[in-house]
N, C-alpha and C positions, 0 to 999 in steps of 0.2 A: 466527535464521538462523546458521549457522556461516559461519568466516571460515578463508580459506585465504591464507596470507601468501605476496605477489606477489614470486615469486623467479625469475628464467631459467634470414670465410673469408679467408689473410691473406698476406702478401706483401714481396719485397727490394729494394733500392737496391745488388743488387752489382752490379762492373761491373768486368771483366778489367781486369789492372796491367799485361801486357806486350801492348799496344797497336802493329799495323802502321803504316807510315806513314798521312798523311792521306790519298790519292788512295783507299789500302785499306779505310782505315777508311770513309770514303764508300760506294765498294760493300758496303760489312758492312752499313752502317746501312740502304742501300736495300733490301736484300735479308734483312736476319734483326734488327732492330726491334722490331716489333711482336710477334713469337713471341716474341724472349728478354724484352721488359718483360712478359706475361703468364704467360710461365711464372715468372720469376722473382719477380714479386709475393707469391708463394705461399711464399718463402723468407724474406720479414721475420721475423725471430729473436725482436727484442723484440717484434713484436705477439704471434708464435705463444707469447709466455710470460706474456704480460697475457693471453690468454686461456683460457690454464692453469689459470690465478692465477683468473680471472673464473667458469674452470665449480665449480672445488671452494670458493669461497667458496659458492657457493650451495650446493654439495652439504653441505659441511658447517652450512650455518644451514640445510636442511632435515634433515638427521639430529637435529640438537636440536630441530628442533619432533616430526617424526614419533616416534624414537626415545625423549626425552624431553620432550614437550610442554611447552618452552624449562622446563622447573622446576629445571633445576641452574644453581648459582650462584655457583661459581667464576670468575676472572677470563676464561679462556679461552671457557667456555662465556657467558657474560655478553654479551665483547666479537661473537662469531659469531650470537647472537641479535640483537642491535643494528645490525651491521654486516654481516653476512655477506650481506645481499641486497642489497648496491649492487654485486656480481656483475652483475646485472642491468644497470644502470646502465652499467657499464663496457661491457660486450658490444653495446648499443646504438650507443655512441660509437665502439668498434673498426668495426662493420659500416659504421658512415657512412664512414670514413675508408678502407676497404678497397673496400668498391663504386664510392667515386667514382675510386679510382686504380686500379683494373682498367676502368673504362669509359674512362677518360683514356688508360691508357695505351694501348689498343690500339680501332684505329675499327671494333667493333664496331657488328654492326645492332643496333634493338632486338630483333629476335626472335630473332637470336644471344643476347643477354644475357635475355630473360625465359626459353628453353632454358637455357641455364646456369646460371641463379637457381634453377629448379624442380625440373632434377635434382641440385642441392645440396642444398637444403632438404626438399623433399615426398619422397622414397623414403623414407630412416631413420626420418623420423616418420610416416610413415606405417605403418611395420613395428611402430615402439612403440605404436602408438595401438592398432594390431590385437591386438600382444601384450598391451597393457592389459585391450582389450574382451574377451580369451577368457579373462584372469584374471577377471572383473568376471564374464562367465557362468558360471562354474566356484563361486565366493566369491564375491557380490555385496558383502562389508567386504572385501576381501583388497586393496585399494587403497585411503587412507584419501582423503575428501574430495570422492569423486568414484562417479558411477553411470552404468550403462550404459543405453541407450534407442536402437534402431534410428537414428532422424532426428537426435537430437543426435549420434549416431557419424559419421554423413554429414557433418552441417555441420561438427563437427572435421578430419574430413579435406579435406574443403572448406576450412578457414581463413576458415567464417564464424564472426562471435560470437553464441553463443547463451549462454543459460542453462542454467547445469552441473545434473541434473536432483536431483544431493544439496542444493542450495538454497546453496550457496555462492557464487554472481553468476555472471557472464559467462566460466568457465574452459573449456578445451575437455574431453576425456575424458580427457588429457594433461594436467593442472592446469600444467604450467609453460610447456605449450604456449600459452596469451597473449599471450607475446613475440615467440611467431612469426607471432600475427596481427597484428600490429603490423611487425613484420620485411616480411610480404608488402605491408601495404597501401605501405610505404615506397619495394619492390619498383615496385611499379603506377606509384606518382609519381615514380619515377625512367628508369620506361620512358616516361612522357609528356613528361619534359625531352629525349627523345630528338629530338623534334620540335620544337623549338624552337631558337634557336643556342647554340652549344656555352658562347660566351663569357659565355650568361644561363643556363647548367645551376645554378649554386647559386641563384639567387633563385629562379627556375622553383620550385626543390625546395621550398625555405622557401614561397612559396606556398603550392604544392599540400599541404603540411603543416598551415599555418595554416587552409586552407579546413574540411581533414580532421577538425582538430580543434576547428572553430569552428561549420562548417556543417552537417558529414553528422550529427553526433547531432541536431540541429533534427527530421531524419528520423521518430526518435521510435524506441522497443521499445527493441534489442539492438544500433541505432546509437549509443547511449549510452555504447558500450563505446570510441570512437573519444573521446571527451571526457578526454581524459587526454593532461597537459602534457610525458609523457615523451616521448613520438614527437618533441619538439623537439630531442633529446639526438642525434639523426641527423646533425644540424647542427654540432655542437664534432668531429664526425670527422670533416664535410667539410673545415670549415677549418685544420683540421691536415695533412690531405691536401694542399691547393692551399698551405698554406705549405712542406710539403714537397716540393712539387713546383718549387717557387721556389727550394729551395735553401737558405731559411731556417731550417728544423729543425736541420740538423747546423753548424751557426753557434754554438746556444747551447752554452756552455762549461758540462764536466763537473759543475762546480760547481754552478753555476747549475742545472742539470737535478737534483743533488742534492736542491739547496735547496726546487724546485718541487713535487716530491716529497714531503719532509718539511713544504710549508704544504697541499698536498693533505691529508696525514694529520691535519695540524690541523684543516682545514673538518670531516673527515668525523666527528670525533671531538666538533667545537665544536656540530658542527649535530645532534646526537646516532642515535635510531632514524631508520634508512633510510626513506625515501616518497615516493622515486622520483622527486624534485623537480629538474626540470634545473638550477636554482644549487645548492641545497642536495647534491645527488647524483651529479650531471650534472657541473659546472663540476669540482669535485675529481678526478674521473675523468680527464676531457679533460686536465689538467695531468699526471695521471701518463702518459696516452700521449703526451703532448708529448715527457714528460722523457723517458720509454722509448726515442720513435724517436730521441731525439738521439742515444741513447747505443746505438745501433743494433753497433757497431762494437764494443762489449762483450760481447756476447750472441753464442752457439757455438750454430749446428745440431744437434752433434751431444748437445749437454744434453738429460737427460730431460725438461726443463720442455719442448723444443721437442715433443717426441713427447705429451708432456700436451696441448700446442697442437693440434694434430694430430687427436686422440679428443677434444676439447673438446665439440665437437656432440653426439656421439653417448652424453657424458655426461652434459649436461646431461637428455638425450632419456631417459636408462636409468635414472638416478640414482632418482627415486621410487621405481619398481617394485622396484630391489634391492632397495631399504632397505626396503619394505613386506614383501617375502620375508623378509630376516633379520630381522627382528625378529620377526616370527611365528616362524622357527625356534628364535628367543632365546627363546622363549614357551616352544616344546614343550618343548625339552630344558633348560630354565633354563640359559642359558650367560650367563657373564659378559660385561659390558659392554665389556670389551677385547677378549674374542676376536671378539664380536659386530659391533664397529666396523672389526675386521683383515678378516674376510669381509668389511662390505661393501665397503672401499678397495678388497682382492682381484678383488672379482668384478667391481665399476666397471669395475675397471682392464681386467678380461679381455673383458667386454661390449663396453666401448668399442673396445680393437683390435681386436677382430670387428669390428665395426658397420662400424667407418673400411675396418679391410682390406678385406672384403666386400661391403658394400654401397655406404657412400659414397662410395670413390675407384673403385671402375669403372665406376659408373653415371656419375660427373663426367667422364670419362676417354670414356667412351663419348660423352655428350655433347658433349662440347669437339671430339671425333674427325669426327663426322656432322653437326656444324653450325660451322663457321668462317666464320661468313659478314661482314665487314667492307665495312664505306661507305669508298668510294676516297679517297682519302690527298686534302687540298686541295694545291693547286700549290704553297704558301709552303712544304710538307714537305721536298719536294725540295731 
């Protein structure tokens, strides 16, 4: 059986410096609150650059497996075969830490928030998955790893797990799509803590995780695919979130965040190839978004790494299929291995601002526009 190596929305703390008196500020807060923590969520610098940093690691440790099936053995290429798919890892830990503080910050319904979950996520992949399946009918190789089959394309698009029909386990027809059945099922247990008191929303969640991952493969078949201890790595973003929400993130001194950082880099390099272990992969991560958000007040909007931020989804989403197009084209016309890798950063780059400009931010936009539905403020708000 072949093996396909498991490789894979975000927000600010600004807040105006020339402030009206109190009585003013009172009515601002009654009255535009909950819109400006929502929109501005979307402004956090240092997340939007960890997951910059999170989509092209993966992209580049899968260009060395697809482009070069990991055989070069330089330091650079070494280190990215090793290391480059705790990308994964980290994106899991961002999305924890980003979904609890857009539910937090504004008292969204849950059916406001599974609306806003669904047209973030499901539209883009669902465009790649179709552009996959019409390269897959056209070249049944022209995507390595993965084959087309009517019912396995549904349950892909669906974000059930099935078995990928090229014999490589539970991938979807999107082989990096996995994370995003993992992503939605986190979705679901995070819409179910909606029911519950707000004050028990992280235990809720950790529950409903340990059940997920403890119980539903018991189910048996392609529930099996839920038996996997990353989905716990949801949890190091919540509680970064609820520590930043306290106030305690931007407390830790620059240094300090430094330092957090550089023993991060020590775990990830001590505990060697990535496999997606929440201490081993997980914990390392979490400390560099620690350090990130502290250092929040470092980090410029108008840096390219935020606009990387930005197309991050929509690269991870594209990334395969480029890379399977250029190197077929590195086939026809024998082109060199630099120019080969310039097309694909190239086209990533150009795929992806489509993707964002066009699909994902009007359909989010649209969304957000036709459903604003929030549960009434509790009286203590006031």
């Amino acid at each position: 059986m072949r093996t396909f190596d498991r490789s894979f929305a975000s927000w600010a703390d600004e807040k105006p410096t020339d402030l009206p008196d109190e009585p003013v500020r009172k009515t601002l807060r009654l009255r535009y609150t909950a819109p400006f923590s929502y929109a501005t969520l979307a402004m956090l610098n240092s997340v939007q650059t960890l997951r910059a940093l999170a989509a092209w690691l993966v992209v580049l440790h899968h260009y060395m497996q697809l482009a070069h099936n990991f055989t070069l053995t330089d330091p650079v290429s070494t280190a990215l075969h090793m290391y480059g798919a705790i990308g994964v890892d980290l994106f899991f830990i961002i999305s924890g830490f980003v979904i609890y503080i857009s539910a937090a910050e504004k008292q969204v319904t849950p059916a406001t928030f599974a609306v806003h979950r669904l047209a973030r996520i499901a539209p883009a992949y669902w465009i790649f998955t179709l552009a996959t399946a019409a390269a897959l009918l056209v070249s049944p190789s022209f995507v390595p790893l993965t084959q087309f089959e009517p019912l396995f394309l549904l349950k892909s698009l669906l974000f059930i797990p099935a078995q990928n029909p090229s014999g490589i386990g539970a991938y979807p027809l999107i082989t990096v799509g996995w994370t995003l059945n993992y992503e939605m099922a986190f979705y679901g247990i995070f819409l179910l803590s909606f029911y519950g008191p707000k004050t028990a929303r992280p235990a809720l969640i950790a529950l409903g995780l340990f059940l997920l991952c403890k119980l539903v493969p018991h189910l048996g078949g392609d529930f099996a695919f839920y038996d996997n201890p990353i989905i716990y790595e949801f949890l190091f973003g919540i509680l970064i979130a609820i520590a930043h929400q306290k106030g305690w993130v931007k407390k830790i001194p620059p240094l300090m965040a430094i330092a957090l950082v550089v023993i991060a880099l020590g775990l990830i390099i001590h505990n060697g190839q990535v496999e997606h272990k929440p201490m081993k992969s997980g914990f390392p991560c979490a400390l560099i978004l620690l350090a990130a958000v502290s250092l929040e007040r470092f980090f410029s909007r108008r840096a390219f790494m935020a606009k990387l931020g930005d197309w991050s989804y929509s690269t991870y989403l594209c990334h395969v299929l480029v890379i399977s197009a250029m190197t077929r084209l590195h086939q026809w016309i024998n082109l060199n291995d630099v120019v080969t890798f310039t097309l694909i950063a190239i086209t990533i780059l150009a795929v992806s601002y489509t993707s964002f400009t066009f699909i994902e931010k009007p359909i989010s936009k649209l969304a957000k526009r036709n459903f604003r539905g929030s549960m009434p403020a509790p009286a203590s708000a006031a």
